[in-house]
C-alpha positions in Angstrom: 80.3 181.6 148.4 83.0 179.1 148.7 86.3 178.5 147.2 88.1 175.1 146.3 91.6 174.1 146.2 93.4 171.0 146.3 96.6 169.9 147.4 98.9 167.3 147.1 99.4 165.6 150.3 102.5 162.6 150.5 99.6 160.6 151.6 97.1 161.9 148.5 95.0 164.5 147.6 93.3 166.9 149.5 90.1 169.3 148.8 90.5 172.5 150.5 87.4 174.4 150.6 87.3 177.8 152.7 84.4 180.9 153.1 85.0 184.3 153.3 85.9 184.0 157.7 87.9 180.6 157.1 88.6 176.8 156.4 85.4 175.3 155.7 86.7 171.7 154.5 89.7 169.9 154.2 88.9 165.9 152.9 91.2 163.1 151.6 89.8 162.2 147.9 87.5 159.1 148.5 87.1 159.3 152.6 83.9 159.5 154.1 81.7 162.4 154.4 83.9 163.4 151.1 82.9 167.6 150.6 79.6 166.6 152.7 79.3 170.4 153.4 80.2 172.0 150.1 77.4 174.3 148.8 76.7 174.3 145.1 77.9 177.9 145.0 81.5 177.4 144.6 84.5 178.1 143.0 88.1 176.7 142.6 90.0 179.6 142.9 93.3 180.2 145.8 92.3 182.7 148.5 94.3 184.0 151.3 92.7 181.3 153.7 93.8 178.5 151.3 97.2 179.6 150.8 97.6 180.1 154.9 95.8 176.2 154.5 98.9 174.8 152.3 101.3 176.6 154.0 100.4 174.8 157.1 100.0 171.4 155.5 104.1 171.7 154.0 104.7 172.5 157.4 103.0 169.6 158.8 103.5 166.9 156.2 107.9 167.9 156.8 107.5 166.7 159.9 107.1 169.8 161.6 104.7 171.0 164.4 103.0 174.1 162.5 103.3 177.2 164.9 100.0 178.6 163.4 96.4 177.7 162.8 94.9 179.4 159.3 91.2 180.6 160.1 88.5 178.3 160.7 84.7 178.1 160.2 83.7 174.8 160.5 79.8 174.3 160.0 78.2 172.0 163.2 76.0 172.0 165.9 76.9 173.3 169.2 78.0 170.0 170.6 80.2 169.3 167.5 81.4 172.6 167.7 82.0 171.9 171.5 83.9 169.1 170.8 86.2 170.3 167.7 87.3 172.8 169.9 88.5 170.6 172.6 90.2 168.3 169.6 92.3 171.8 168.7 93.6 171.6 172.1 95.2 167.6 172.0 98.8 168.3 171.6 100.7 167.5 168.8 101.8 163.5 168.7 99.7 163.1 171.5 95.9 161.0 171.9 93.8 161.0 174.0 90.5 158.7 174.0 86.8 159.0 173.1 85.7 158.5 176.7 88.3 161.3 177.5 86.7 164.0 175.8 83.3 162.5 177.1 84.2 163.0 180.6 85.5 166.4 180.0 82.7 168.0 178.5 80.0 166.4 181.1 82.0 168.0 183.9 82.0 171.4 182.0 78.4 170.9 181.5 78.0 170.1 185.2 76.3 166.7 183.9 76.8 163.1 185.5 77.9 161.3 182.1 78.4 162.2 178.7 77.9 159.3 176.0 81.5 158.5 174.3 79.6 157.4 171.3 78.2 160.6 170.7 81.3 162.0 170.9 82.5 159.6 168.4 79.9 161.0 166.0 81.1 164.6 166.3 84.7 163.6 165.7 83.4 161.4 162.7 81.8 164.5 161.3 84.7 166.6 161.5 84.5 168.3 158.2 88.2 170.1 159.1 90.5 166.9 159.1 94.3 167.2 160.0 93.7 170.4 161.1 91.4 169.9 163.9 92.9 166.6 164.6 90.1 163.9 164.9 93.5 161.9 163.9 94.4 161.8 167.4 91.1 160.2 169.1 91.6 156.3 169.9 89.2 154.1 171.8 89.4 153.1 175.3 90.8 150.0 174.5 94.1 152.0 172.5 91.9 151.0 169.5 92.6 152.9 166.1 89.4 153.0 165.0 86.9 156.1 163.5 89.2 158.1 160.9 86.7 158.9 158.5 89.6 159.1 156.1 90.5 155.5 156.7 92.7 153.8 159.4 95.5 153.8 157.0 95.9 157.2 156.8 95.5 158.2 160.8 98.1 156.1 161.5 100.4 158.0 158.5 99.8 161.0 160.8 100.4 159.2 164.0 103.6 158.1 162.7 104.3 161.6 161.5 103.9 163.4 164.6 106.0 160.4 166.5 103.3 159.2 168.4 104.5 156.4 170.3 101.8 153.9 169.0 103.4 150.6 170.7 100.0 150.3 173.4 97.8 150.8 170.2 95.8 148.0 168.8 95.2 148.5 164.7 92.7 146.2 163.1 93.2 144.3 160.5 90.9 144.5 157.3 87.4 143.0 157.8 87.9 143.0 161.9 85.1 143.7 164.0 86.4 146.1 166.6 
């Protein structure tokens, strides 16, 4: 069973959706992959895990870096999983690039290259947005490009953690990166 919520984010509204162990979803309204994961058995109702959800988005949307993480249960592979996990660990206002998290799981994995692309398609699928901050993951290049909830909004919650985004390039509408 899963529970629904939404919350009012200064930068719209967010679906909350959380299982019985933790967070299962957390989507802008209209981004991609929009409640991809939802299983027809649910119910809007607050639980404990979505309350401990909102709590940390006030935190976070004020400004503030949130000193806690509510539970988790994202749904994904093991190599999305892999990855999400090293995403929890890219410090608040802080980015670090595709290629990055590449090269950091092909040397855990005693392997001579991992692709950056398929890297890019487990942050893309991040089903736990903000949260586990795919936000933070720019291209080589310092190119703001792959927020599944649109470039618009990752660079909101750039701006809100004061990420210094001066060596960032952002595209303009209809620009091939």
């Amino acid at each position: 069973m899963e529970y629904t919520s939404t919350y009012k984010s200064p930068l719209g509204n967010i679906l909350l959706a959380a299982d019985e162990i933790g967070l299962t979803g957390l989507w802008f309204k209209g981004q991609k992959y929009f409640a991809n994961t939802l299983t027809s058995e649910t119910i809007k109702q607050e639980t404990e895990i979505l309350l401990d959800t909102k709590r940390w988005l006030d935190v976070y949307f004020s400004g503030k870096e949130p000193d806690f993480i509510p539970p988790l249960h994202p749904a994904g592979s093991p190599f999305r999983q892999e990855v999400w996990q090293i995403l929890l660990q890219i410090p608040y206002g802080k980015t670090v690039t595709y290629g990055q998290i590449a090269d950091q799981i092909a040397k855990k994995q005693n392997l001579p290259r991992m692709s950056a692309q398929a890297v890019g398609g487990a942050v893309g699928h991040n089903e736990i947005s903000v949260i586990i901050p795919c936000h933070r993951v720019v291209g080589t290049n310092g190119s703001l490009t792959g927020y599944a909830g649109g470039i618009d909004k990752k660079i909101a919650l750039l701006e809100l953690e004061n990420t210094d985004m001066s060596s960032f390039f952002v595209p303009k509408k209809g620009t091939a990166l």
